[in-house]
DSSP file (Angstrom, degrees, kcal/mol; ACC not computed):
  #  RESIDUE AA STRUCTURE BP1 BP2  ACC     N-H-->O    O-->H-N    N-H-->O    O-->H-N    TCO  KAPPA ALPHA  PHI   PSI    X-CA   Y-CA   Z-CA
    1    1 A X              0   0    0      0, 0.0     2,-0.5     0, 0.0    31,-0.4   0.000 360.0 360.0 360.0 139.4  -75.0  -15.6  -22.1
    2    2 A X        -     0   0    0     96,-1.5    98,-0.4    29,-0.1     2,-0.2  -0.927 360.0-153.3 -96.0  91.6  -75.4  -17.5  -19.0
    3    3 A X  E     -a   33   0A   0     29,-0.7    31,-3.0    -2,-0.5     2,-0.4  -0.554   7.0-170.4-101.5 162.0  -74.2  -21.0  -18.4
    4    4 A X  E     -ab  34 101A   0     96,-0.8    98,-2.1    29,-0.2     2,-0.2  -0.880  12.7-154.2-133.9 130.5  -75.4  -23.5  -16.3
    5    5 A X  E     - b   0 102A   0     29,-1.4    31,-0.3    -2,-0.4     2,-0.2  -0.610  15.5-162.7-136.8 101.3  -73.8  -26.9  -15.2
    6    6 A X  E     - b   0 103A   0     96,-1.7    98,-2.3    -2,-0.2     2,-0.3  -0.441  12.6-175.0 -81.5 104.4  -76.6  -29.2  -14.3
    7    7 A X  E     -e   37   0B   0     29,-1.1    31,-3.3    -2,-0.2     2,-0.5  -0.890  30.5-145.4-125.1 152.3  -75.2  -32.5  -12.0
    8    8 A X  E    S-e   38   0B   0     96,-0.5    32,-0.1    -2,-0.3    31,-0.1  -0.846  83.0  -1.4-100.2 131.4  -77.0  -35.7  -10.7
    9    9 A X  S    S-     0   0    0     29,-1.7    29,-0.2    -2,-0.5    30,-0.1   0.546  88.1 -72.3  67.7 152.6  -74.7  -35.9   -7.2
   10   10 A X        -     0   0    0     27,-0.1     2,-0.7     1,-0.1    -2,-0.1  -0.281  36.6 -98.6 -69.5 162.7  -72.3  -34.2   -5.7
   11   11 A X        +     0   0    0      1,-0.2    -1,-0.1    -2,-0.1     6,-0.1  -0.776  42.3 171.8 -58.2  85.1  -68.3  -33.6   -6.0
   12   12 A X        +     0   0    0     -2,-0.7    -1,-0.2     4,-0.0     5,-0.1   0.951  47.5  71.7 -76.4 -74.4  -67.1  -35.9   -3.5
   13   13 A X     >  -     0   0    0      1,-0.1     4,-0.9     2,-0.1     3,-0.3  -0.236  65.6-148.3 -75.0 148.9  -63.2  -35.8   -4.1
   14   14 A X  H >> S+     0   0    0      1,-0.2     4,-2.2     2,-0.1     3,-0.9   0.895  88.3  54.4 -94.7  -6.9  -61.6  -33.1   -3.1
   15   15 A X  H 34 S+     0   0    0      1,-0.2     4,-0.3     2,-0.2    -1,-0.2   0.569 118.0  41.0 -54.0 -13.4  -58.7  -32.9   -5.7
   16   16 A X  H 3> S+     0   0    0     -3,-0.3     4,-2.9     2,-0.1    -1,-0.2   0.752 108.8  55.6 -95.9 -18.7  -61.1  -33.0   -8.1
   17   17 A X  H <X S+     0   0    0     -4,-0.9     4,-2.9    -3,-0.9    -2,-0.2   0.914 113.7  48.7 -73.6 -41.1  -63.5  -30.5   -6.0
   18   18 A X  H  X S+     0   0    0     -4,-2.2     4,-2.2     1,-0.2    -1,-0.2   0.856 110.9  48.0 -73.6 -24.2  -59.9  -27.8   -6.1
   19   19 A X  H  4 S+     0   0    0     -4,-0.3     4,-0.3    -5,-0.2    -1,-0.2   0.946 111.2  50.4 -85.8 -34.9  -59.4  -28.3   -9.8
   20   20 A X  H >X S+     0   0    0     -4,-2.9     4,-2.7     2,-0.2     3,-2.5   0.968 116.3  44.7 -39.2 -70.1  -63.4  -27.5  -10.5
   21   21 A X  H 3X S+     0   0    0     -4,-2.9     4,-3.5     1,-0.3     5,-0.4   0.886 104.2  56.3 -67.3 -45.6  -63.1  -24.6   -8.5
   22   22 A X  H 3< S+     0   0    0     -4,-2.2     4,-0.5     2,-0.2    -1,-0.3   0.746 113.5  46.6 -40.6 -21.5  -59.7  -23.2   -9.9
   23   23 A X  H <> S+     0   0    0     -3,-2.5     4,-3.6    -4,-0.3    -2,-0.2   0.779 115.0  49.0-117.2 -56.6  -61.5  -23.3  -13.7
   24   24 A X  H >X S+     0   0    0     -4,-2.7     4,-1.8     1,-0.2     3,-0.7   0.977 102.8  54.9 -61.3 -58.6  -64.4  -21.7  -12.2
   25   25 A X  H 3< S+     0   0    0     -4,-3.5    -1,-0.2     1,-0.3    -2,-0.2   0.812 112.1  47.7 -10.6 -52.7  -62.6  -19.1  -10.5
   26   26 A X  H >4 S+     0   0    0     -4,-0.5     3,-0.6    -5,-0.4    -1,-0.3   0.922 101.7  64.6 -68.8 -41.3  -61.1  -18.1  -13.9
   27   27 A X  H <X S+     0   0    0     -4,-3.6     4,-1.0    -3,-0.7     2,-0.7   0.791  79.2  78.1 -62.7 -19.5  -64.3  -18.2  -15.7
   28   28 A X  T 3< S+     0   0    0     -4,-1.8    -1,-0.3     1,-0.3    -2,-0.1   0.312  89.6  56.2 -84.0  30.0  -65.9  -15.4  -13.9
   29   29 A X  T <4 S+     0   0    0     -2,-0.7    -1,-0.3    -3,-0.6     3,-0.1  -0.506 118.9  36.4-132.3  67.1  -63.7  -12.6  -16.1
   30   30 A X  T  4 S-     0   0    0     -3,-0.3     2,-0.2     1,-0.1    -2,-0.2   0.254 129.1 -25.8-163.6 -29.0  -65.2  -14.2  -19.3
   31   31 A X     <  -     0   0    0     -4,-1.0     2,-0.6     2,-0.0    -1,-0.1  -0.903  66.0 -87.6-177.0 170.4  -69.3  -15.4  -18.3
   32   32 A X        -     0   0    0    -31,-0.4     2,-1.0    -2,-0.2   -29,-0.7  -0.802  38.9-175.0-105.8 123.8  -71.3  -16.2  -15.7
   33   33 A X  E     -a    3   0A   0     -2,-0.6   -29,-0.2   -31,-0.2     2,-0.2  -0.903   6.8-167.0-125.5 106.4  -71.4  -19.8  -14.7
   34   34 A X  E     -a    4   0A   0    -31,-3.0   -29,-1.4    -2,-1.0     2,-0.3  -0.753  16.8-146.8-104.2 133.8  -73.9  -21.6  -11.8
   35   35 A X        -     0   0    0     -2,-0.2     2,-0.3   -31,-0.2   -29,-0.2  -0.998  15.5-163.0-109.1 114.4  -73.0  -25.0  -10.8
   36   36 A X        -     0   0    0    -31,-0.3   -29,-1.1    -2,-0.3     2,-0.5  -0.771  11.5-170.2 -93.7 148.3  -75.9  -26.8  -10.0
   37   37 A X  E     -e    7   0B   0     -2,-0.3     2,-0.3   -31,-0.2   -29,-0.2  -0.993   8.5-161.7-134.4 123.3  -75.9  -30.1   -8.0
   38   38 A X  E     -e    8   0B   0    -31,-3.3   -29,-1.7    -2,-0.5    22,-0.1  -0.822  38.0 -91.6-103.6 153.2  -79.2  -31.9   -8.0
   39   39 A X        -     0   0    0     -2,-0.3   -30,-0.1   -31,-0.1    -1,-0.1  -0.305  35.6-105.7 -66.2 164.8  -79.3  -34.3   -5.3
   40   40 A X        -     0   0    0    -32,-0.1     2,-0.3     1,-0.1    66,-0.0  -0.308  40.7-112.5 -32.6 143.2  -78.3  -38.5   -5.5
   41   41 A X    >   -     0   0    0     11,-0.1     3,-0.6     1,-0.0     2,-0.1  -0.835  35.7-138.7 -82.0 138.8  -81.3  -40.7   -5.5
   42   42 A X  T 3  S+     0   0    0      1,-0.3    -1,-0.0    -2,-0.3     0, 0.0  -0.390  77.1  24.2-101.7-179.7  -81.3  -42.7   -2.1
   43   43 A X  T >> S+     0   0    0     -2,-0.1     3,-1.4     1,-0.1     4,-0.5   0.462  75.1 154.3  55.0  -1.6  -82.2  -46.2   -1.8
   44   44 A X  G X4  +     0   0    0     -3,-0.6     3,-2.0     1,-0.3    -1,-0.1   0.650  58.2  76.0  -7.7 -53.5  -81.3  -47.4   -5.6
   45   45 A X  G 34 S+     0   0    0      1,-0.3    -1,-0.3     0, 0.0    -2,-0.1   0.664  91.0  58.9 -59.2 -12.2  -80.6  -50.6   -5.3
   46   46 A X  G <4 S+     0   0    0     -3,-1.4    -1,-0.3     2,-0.1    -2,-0.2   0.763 103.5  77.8 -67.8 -46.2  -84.7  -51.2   -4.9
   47   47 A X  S << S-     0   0    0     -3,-2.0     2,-0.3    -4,-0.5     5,-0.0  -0.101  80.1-129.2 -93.1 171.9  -84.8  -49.5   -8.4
   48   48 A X        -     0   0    0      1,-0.1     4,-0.3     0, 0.0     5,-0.1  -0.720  35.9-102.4 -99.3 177.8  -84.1  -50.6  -11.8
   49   49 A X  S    S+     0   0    0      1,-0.3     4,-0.3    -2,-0.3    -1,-0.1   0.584 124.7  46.1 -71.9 -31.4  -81.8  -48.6  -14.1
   50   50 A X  S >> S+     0   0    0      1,-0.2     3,-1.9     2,-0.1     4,-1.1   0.881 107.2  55.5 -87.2 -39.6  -84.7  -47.2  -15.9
   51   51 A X  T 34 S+     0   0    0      1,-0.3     4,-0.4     2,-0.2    -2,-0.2   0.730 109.8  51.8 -63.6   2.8  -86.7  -46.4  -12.7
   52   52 A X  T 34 S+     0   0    0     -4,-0.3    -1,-0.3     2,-0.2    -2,-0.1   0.750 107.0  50.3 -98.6 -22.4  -83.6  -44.3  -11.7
   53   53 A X  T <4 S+     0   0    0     -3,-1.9     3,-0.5    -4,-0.3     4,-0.5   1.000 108.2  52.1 -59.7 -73.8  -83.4  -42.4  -14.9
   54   54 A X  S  < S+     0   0    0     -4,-1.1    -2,-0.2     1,-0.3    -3,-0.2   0.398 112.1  46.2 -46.1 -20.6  -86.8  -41.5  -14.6
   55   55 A X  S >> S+     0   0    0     -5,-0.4     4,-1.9    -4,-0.4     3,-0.6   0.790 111.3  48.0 -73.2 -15.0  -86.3  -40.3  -11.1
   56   56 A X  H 3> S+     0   0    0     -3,-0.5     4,-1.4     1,-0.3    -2,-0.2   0.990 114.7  50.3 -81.4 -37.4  -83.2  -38.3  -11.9
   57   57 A X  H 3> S+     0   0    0     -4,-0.5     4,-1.2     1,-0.2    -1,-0.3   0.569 107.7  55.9 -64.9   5.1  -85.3  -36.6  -15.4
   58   58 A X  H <> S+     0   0    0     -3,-0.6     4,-1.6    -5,-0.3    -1,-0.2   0.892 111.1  40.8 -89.4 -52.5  -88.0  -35.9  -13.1
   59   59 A X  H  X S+     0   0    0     -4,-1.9     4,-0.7     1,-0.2    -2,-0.2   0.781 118.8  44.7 -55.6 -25.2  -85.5  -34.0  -11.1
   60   60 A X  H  < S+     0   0    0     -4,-1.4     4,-0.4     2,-0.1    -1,-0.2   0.886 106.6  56.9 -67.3 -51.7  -83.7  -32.4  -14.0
   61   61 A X  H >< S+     0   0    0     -4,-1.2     3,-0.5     1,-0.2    -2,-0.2   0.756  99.9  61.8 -67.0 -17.1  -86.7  -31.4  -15.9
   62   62 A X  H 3< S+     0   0    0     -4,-1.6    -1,-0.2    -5,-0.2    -2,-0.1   0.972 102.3  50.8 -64.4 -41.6  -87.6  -29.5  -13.0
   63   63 A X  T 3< S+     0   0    0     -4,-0.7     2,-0.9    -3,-0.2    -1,-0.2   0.553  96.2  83.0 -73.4  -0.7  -84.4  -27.4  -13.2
   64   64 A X    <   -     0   0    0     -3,-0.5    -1,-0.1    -4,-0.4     6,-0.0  -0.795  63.9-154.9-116.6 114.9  -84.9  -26.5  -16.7
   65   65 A X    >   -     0   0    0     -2,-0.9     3,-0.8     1,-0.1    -2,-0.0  -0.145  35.1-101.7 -89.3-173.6  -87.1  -23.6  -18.1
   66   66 A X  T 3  S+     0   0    0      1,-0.3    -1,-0.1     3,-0.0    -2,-0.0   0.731 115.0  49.2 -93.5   0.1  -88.6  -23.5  -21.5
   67   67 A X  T 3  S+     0   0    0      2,-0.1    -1,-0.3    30,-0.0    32,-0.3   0.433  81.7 104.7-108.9  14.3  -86.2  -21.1  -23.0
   68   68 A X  S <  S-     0   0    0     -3,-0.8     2,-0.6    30,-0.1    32,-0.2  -0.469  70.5-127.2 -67.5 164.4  -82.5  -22.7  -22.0
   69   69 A X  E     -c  100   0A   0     30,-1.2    32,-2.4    49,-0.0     2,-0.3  -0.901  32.8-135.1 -92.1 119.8  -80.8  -24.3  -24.7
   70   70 A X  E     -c  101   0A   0     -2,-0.6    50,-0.5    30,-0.2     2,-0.4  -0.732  21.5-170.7 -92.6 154.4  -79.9  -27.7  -23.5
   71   71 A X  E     -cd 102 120A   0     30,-1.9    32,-2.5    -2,-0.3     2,-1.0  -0.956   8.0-157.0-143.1 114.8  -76.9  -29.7  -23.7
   72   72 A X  E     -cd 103 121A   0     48,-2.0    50,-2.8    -2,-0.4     2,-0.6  -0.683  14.2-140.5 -98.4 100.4  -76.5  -33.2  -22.7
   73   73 A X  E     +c  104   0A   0     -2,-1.0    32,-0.6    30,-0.8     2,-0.3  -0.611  50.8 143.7 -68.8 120.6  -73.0  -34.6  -21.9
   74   74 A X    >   -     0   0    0     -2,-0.6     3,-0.5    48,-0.2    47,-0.0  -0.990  55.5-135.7-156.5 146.5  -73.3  -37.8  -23.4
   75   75 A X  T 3  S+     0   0    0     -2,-0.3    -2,-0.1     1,-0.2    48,-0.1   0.219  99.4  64.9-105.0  56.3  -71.3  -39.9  -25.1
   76   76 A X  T 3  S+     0   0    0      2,-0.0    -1,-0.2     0, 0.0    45,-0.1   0.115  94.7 103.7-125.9 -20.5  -73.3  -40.9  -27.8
   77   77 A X  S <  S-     0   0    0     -3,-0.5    45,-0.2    -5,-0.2     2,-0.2   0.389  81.7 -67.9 -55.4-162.7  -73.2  -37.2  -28.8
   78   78 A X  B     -f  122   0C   0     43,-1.2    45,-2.0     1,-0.0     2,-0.5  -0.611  49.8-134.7 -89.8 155.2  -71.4  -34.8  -31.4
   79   79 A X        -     0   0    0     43,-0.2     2,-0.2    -2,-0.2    45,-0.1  -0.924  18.0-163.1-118.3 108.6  -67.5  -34.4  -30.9
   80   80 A X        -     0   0    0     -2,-0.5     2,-0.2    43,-0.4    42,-0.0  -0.548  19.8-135.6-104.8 147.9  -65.8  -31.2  -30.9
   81   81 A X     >  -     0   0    0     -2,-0.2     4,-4.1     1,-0.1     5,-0.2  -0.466  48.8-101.9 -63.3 157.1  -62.0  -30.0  -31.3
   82   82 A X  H  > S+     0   0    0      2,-0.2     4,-1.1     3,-0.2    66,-0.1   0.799 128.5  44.4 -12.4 -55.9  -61.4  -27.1  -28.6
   83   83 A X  H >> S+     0   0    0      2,-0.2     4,-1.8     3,-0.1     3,-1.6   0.972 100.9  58.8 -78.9 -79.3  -61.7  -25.0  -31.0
   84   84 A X  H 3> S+     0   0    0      1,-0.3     4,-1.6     2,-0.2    -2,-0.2   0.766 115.6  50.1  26.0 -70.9  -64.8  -26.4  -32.8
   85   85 A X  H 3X S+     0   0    0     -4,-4.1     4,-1.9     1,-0.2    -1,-0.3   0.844 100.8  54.6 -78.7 -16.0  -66.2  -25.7  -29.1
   86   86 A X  H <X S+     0   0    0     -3,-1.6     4,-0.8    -4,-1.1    -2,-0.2   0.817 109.9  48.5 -34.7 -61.6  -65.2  -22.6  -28.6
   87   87 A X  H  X S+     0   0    0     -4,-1.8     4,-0.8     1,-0.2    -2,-0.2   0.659 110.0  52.9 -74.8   1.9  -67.1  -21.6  -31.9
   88   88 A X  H >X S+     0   0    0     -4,-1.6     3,-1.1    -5,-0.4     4,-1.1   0.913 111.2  40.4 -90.6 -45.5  -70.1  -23.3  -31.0
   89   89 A X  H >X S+     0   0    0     -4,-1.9     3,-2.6     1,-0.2     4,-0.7   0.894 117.8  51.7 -73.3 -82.8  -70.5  -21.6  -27.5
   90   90 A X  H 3X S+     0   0    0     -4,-0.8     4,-1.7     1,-0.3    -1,-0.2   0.572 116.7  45.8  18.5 -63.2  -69.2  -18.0  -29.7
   91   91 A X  H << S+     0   0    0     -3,-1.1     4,-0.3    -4,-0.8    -1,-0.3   0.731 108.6  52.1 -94.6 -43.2  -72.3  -19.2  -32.3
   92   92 A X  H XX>S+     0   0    0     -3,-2.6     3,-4.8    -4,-1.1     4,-0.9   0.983 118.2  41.6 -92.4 -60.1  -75.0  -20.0  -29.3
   93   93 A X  H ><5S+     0   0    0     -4,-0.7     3,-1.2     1,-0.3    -2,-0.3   0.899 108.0  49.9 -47.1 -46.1  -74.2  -16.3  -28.0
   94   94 A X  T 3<5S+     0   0    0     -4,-1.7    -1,-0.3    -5,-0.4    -2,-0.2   0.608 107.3  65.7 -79.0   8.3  -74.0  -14.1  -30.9
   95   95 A X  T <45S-     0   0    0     -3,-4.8    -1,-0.2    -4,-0.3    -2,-0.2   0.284 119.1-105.9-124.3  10.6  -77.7  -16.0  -31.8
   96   96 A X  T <<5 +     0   0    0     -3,-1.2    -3,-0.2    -4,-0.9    -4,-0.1   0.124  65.8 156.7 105.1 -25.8  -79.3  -14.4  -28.7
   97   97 A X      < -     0   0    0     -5,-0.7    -1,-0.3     1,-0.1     3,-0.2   0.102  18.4-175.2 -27.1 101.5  -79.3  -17.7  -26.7
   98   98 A X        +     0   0    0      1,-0.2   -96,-1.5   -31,-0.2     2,-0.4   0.995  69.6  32.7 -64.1 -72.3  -79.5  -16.3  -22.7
   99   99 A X        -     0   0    0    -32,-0.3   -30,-1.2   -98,-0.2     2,-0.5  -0.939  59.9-178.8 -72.2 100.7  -79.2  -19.7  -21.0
  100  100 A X  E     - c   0  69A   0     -2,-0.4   -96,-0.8   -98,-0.4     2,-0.6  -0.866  15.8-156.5-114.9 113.0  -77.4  -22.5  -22.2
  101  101 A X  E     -bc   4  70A   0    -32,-2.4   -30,-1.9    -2,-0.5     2,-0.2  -0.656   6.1-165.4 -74.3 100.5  -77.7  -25.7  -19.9
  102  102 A X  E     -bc   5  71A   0    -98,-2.1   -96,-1.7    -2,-0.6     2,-0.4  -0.659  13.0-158.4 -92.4 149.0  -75.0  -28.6  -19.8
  103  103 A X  E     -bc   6  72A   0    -32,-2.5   -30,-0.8    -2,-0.2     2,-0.6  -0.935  19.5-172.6-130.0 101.4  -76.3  -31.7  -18.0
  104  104 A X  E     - c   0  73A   0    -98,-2.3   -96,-0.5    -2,-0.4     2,-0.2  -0.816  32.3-169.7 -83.9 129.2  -73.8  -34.3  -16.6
  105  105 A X        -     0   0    0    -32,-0.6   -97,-0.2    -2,-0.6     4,-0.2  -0.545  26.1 -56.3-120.3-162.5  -76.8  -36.7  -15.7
  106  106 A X    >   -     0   0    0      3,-0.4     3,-1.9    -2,-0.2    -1,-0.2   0.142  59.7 -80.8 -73.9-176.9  -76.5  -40.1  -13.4
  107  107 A X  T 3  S+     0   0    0      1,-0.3    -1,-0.1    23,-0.0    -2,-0.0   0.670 127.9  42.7 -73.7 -11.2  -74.3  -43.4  -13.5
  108  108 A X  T 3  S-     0   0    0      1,-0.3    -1,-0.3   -59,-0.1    -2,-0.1   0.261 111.8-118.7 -95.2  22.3  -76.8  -45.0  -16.3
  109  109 A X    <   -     0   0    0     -3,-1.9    -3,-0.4    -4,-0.2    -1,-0.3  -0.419  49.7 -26.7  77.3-162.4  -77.2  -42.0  -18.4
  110  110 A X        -     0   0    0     -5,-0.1   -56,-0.1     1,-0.1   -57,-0.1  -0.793  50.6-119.9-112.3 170.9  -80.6  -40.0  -19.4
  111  111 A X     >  -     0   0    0    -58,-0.2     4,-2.0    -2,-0.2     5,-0.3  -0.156  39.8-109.2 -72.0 160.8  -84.4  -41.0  -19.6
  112  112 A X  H  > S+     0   0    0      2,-0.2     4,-1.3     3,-0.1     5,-0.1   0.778 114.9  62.0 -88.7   5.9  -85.6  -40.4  -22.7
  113  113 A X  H >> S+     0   0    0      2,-0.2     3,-1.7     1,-0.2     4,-1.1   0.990 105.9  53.2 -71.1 -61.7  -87.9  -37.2  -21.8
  114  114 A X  H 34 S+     0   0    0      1,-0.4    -1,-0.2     2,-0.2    -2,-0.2   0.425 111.8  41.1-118.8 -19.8  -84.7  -35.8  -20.8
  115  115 A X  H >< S+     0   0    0     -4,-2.0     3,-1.0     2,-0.1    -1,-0.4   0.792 113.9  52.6 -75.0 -40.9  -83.2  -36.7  -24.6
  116  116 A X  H << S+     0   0    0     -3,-1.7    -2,-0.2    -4,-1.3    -3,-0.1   0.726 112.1  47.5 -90.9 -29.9  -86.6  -35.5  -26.3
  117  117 A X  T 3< S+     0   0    0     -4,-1.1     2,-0.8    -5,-0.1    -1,-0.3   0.211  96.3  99.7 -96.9  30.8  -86.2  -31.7  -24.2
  118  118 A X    <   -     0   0    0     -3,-1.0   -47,-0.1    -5,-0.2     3,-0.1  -0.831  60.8-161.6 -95.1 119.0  -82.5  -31.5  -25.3
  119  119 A X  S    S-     0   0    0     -2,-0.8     2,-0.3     1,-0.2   -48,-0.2   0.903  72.0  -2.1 -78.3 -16.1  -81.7  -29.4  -28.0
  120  120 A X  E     -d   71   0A   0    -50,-0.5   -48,-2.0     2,-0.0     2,-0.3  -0.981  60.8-133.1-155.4 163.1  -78.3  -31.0  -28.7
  121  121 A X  E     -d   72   0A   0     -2,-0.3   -43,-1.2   -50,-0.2     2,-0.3  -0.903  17.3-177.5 -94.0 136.2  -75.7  -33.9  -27.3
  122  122 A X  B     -f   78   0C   0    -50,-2.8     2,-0.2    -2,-0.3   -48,-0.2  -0.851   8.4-162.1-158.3 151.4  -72.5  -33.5  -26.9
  123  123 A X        -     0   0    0    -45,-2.0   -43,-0.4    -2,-0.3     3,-0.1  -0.635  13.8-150.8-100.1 150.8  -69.4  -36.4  -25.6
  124  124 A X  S    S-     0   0    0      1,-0.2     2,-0.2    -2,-0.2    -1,-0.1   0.489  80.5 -18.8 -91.0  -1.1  -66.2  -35.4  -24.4
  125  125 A X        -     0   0    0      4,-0.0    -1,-0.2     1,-0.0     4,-0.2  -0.730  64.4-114.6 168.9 135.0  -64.5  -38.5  -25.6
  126  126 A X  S    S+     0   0    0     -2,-0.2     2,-0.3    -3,-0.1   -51,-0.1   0.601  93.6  96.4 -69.4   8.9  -65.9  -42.0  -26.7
  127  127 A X  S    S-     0   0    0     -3,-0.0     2,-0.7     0, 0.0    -3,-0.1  -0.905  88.5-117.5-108.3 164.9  -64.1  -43.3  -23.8
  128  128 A X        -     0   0    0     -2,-0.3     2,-0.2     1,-0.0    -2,-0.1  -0.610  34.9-175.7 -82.5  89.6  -66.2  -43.7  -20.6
  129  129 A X        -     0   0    0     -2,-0.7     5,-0.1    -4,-0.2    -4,-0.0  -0.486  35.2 -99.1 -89.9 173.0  -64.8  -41.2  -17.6
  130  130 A X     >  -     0   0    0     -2,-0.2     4,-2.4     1,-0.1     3,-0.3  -0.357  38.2-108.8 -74.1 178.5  -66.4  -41.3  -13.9
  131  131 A X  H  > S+     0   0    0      1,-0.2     4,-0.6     2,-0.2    -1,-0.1   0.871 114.4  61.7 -82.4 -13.4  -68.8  -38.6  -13.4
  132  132 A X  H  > S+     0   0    0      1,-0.2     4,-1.4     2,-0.2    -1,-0.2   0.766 105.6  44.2 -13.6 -60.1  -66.4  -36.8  -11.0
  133  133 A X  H  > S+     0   0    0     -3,-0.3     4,-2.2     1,-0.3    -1,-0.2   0.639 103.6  66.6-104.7 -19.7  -63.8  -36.4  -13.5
  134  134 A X  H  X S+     0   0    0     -4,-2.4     4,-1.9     2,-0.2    -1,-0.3   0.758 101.6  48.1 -67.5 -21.2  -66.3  -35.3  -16.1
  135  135 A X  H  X S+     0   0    0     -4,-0.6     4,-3.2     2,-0.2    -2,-0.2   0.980 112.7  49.2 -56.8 -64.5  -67.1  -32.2  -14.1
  136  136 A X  H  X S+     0   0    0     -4,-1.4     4,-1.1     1,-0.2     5,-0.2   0.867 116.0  38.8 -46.3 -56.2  -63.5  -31.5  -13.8
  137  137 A X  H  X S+     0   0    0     -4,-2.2     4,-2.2     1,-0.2    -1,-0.2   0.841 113.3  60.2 -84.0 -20.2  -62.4  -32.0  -17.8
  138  138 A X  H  X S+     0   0    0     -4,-1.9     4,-4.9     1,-0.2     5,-0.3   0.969 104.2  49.9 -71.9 -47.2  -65.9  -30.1  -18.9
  139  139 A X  H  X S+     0   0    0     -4,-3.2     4,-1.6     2,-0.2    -1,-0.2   0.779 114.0  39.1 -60.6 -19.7  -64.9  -26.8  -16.9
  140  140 A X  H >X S+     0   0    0     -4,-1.1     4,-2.9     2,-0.2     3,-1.3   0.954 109.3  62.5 -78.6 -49.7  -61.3  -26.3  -18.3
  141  141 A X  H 3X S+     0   0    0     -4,-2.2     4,-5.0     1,-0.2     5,-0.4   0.867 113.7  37.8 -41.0 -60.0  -63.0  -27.5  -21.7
  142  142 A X  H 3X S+     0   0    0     -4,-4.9     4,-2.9     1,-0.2    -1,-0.2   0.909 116.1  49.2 -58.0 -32.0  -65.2  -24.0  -21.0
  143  143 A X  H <X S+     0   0    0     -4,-1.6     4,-1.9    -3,-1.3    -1,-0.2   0.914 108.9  54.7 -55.8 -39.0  -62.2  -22.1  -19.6
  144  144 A X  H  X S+     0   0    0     -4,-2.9     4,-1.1     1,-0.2     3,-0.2   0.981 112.8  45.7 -61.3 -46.3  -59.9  -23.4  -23.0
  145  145 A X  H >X S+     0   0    0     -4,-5.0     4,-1.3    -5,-0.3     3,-0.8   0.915 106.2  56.2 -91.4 -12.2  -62.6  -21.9  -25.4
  146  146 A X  H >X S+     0   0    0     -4,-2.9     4,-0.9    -5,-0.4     3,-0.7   0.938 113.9  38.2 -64.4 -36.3  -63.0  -18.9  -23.7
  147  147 A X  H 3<>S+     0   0    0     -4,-1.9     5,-4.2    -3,-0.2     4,-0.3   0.635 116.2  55.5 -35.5 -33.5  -59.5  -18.1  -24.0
  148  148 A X  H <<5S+     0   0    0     -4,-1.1    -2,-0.2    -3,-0.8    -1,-0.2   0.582 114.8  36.1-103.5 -21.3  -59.8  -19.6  -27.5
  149  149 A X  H <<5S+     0   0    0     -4,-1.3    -2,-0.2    -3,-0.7    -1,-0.2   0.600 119.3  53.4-113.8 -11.2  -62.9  -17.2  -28.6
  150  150 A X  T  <5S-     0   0    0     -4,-0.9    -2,-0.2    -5,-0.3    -3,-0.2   0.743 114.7-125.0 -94.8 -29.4  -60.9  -13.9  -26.3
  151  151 A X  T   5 +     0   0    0     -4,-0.3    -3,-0.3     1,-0.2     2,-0.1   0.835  55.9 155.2  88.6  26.3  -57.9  -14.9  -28.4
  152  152 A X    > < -     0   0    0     -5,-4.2     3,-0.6    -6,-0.1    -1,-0.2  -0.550  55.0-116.3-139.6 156.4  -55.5  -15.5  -25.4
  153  153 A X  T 3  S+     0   0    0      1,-0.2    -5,-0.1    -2,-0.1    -6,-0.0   0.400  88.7  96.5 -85.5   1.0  -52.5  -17.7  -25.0
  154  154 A X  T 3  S+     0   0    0     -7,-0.2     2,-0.3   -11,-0.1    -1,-0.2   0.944  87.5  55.8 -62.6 -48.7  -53.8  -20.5  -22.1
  155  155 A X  S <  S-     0   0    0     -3,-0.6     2,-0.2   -11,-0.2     0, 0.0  -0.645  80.2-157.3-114.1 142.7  -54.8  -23.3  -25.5
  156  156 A X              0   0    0     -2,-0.3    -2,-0.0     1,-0.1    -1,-0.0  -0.640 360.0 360.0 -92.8 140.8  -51.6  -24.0  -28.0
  157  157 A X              0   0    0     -2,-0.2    -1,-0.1     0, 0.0    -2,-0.0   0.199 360.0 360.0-139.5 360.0  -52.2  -25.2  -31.6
C-alpha cells in the first residue's frame, strides 16, 4: 500500500523540516510514502475563508484519483490509540486498498467537496496544533504503527 501525505503549504521551519525527514527516512524499510506539498494561495487577505477553502479543494481535488482512499486530518474526526491506528492502516492494506491519501488541508480547514470525496476523518488530538507541527506528529504517528503492526520495540505499552 502506498501512502500519500497531501499539504496546503510548505514546511517552513527547519527543526520541524529535520524531524519530518528523520520519520520519513525510517519509513522507507516498512512502505512507500510521497510527501506532497501543494502550493499556499497568494494574495488571501482579498478572499474570504470560504473562498480560500474552495481554492485550496480545487487544488486538492486535483491531486486525488478516483480510487485513493482518502483521509482528512481534521479534528472533528475519529480518534485513535497508536495502536487502534496501526490496525486501521494493517485493515486498509490487507483489504486491497493501493493508495491511501492523508490530507493536512489549510489554516481554516476543508471545503465541503473536499469532506463529501473523503472516505473518512481522522484528528490527532481535540486540541488545535499549527499545521507545521501536524506534519511532524502525523509521521512518527505512521512510523509508531508500523513498528506497532511489524511487532518492534520503538512504541511501549
Amino acid at each position: 500500500m502506498k501512502i500519500v501525505l497531501l499539504t496546503v503549504g510548505k514546511t517552513e521551519d527547519a527543526y520541524i523540516r529535520e524531524g519530518i525527514d528523520k520519520f520519513v527516512k525510517r519509513l522507507k524499510h516498512y512502505t512507500k510514502l510521497d510527501m506532497v506539498d501543494l502550493p499556499e494561495l497568494k494574495n488571501t487577505k482579498a478572499l474570504t475563508q470560504d473562498q480560500q477553502k474552495s481554492k485550496e479543494a480545487e487544488l486538492i481535488l486535483k491531486k486525488i484519483t478516483a480510487t485513493d482512499h482518502v483521509v482528512l486530518l481534521d479534528e472533528k474526526g475519529l480518534e485513535f490509540s497508536s495502536v487502534q491506528f496501526a490496525d486501521y492502516l494493517d485493515k486498509k492494506a490487507i483489504t486491497s486498498v493501493q493508495n491511501i491519501v492523508f490530507i493536512i488541508g489549510g489554516p481554516y480547514g476543508f471545503d465541503a467537496s473536499v469532506y463529501q470525496r473523503a472516505n473518512a476523518q481522522l484528528a490527532l488530538s481535540r486540541m488545535t496544533f499549527s499545521h507545521q507541527m501536524v506534519r511532524l506528529f502525523f509521521v512518527e504517528q505512521l512510523y509508531r504503527a508500523y513498528t506497532i503492526i511489524k511487532g518492534e520495540p520503538y512504541h511501549h505499552q
